[in-house]
N, C-alpha and C positions, 0 to 999 in steps of 0.2 A: 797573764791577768786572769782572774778567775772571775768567772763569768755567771752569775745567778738569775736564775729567771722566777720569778715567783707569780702565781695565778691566784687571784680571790673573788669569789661566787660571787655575780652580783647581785645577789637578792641578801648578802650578810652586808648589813650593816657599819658603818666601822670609827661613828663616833663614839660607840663604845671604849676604844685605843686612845683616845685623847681625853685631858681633863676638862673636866666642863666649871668654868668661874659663872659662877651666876649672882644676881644682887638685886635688890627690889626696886620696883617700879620707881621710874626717877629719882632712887638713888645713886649714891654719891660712893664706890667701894673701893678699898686700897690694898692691893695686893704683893705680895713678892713671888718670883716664878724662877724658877732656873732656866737661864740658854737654851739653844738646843734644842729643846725637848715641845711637842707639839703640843698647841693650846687653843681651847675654844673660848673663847668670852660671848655670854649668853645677853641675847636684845629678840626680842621677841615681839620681832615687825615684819612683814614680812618687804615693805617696802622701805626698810631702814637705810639712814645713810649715815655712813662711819667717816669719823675723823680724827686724826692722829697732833697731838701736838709735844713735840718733844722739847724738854728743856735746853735742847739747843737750836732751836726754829721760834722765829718769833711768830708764824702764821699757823695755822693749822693744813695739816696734808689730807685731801680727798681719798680714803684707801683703793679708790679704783688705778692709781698711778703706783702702788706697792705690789712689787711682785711676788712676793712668799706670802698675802693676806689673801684669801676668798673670804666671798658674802657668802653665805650657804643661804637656802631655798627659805627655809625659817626668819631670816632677819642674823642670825647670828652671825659673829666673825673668828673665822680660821685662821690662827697662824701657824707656818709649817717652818718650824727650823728659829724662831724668834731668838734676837740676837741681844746682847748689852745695851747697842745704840737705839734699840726701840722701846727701852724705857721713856715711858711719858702718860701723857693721858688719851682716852679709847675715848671719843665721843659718840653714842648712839639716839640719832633723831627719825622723829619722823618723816615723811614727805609737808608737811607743812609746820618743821623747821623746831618741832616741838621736841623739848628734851625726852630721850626713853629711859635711857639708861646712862651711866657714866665710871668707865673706870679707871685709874691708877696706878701703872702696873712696872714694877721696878724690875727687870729680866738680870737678876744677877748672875754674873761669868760661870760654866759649868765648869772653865777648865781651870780655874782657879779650887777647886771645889776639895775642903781639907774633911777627908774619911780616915773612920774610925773606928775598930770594934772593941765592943767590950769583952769580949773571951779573951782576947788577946791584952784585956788592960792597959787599953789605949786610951787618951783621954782627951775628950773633947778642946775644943780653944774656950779658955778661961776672959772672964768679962773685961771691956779697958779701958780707964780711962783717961778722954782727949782733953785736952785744954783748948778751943776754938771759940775764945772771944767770952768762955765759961766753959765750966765742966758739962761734958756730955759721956754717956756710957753706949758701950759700943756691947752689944752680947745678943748670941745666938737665941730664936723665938722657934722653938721646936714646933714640929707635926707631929700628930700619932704615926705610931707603929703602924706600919703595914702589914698584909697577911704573910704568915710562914710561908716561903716560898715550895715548900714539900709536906708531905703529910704521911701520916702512918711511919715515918723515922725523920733521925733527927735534920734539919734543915737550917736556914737563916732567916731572918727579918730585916728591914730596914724603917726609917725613919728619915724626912729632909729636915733640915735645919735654914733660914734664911737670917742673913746678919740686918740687926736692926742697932737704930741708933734713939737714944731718950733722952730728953733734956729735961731738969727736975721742974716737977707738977708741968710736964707738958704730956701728950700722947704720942706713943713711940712710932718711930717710921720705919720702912726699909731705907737700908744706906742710900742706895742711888737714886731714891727720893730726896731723901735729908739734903745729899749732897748737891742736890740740882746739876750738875755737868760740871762740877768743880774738879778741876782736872789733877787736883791732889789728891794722891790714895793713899790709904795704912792700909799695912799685913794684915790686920785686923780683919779688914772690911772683905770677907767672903763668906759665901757656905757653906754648910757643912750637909755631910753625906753619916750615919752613924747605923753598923751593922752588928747584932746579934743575933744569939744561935736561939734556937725556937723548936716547938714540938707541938703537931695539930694533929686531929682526928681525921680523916678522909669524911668529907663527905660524896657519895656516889651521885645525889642528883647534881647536884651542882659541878661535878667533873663531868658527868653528861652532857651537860647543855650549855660546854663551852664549844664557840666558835670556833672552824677550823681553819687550816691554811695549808694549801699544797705548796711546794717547792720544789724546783728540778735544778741540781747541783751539778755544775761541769769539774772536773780536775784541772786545776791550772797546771802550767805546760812547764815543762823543763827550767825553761829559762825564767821563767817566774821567780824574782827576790824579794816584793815586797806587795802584801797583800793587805786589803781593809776588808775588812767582813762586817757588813751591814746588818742588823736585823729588821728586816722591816715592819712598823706597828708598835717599836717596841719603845718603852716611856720610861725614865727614871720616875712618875709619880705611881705606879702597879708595882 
C-alpha cells in the first residue's frame, strides 16, 4: 500500500481549493455541480442553520446529522465529496427562522462524465430530443474555459459542461432537477468534461504568490498490486 503523508501550514488558508457558489441575499439560486469534487455554498450568517431537502425525503434534513457537510465559522456550508443522492434544495436561515439564502443544487454523476478534446476531433454529445408527455430538449450548458494549465510552452485547457433539460418557452433546468428522483435515465443525461490545447505567457507575480504544499512520499512495497493515488486539494473546477 502506498502510503502518503502530506503537511499544510496552518496559517495558509485553503478555501481558496474549493469553489465558492454564492447568490444574493434571500435569493432563490439554481445550480448544477459535479460529484465528487468539493464545494462551498455561500450564507453569510454567522449563526445560520442549514437544511437539506431532497426530492426523495418529504421532510427537510438538519445538516448537523450529514456527515461529509460542515458549517464553517462564516455561516457557510461545506461539502467534501458531494454525491448524486444529495441533489436537492440547500436551505440557509437565520436563528429566528428568517430565510438567508436558498439554493438548488443538482450534483450530476462525475463517473458518468463524457470527455472530449478537440485536437484530437472529438466531438462533444450532440442535443436530443425526448418525448415525455411533450417534447423536451436535453443539451449540454457549457462553462468558460479555464486557465492554460502551463505557460511559456505549449499546454492544455479545460472547460465543464452540465446536462440540462428545456421544455418550449419554459427556463431550462439541470437534469436531476427536471427529473426530480424519477428513476428513469437516458444516455443522454450526463456531463461533460471538454479539453483543448492552449498557449499563455508566464506571469512571475502570480506564480509567486501561489500557495504551497509539502508532501513526504513512501515507496510502496513489493507486494503492492494496486494503488489509488490521491491528490489532495485538488478540484475538477481549477
Amino acid at each position: 500500500m502506498l502510503v502518503t503523508l502530506w503537511l499544510l501550514s496552518s496559517f495558509v488558508p485553503t478555501l481558496w481549493t474549493q469553489i465558492v457558489i454564492t447568490c444574493p441575499y434571500k435569493g432563490f439560486c439554481q445550480r448544477a455541480l459535479l460529484s465528487g469534487n468539493d464545494v462551498v455554498l455561500q450564507c453569510d450568517h454567522s449563526k445560520a442553520l442549514w437544511y437539506f431537502s431532497s426530492h426523495l425525503e418529504e421532510e427537510p434534513i438538519l445538516f448537523s446529522a450529514i456527515s461529509n457537510v460542515k458549517k464553517l465559522p462564516g455561516g457557510s456550508l461545506q461539502l467534501n465529496n458531494p454525491q448524486p443522492t444529495q441533489t436537492g434544495l440547500y436551505h440557509c436561515q437565520d436563528n429566528n427562522s428568517a430565510l438567508v439564502v436558498e439554493y438548488e443544487i443538482d450534483f450530476q454523476d462525475v463517473s458518468i462524465l463524457h470527455i472530449t478534446h478537440q485536437g484530437l476531433d472529438q466531438k462533444p454529445l450532440e442535443n436530443e430530443t425526448l418525448h415525455l408527455g411533450g417534447d423536451i430538449v436535453i443539451f449540454t450548458h457549457w462553462g468558460a474555459w479555464q486557465d492554460c494549465n502551463r505557460c511559456g510552452e505549449p499546454g492544455e485547457r479545460k472547460r465543464l459542461g452540465y446536462c440540462y433539460i428545456e421544455e418550449p418557452q419554459e427556463k431550462p433546468m439541470p437534469c436531476g432537477l427536471y427529473m426530480r428522483g424519477e428513476k428513469v435515465q437516458y444516455s443522454r443525461m450526463r456531463p461533460e468534461l471538454q479539453v483543448d490545447s492552449c498557449t499563455a505567457l508566464c506571469s512571475h507575480v502570480k506564480e509567486a504568490n501561489q500557495p504551497f504544499f509539502n508532501f513526504d512520499i513512501y515507496q510502496p512495497g513489493k507486494l503492492t498490486s494496486n494503488l489509488w493515488l490521491t491528490c489532495p486539494l485538488a478540484s475538477i473546477y481549477r
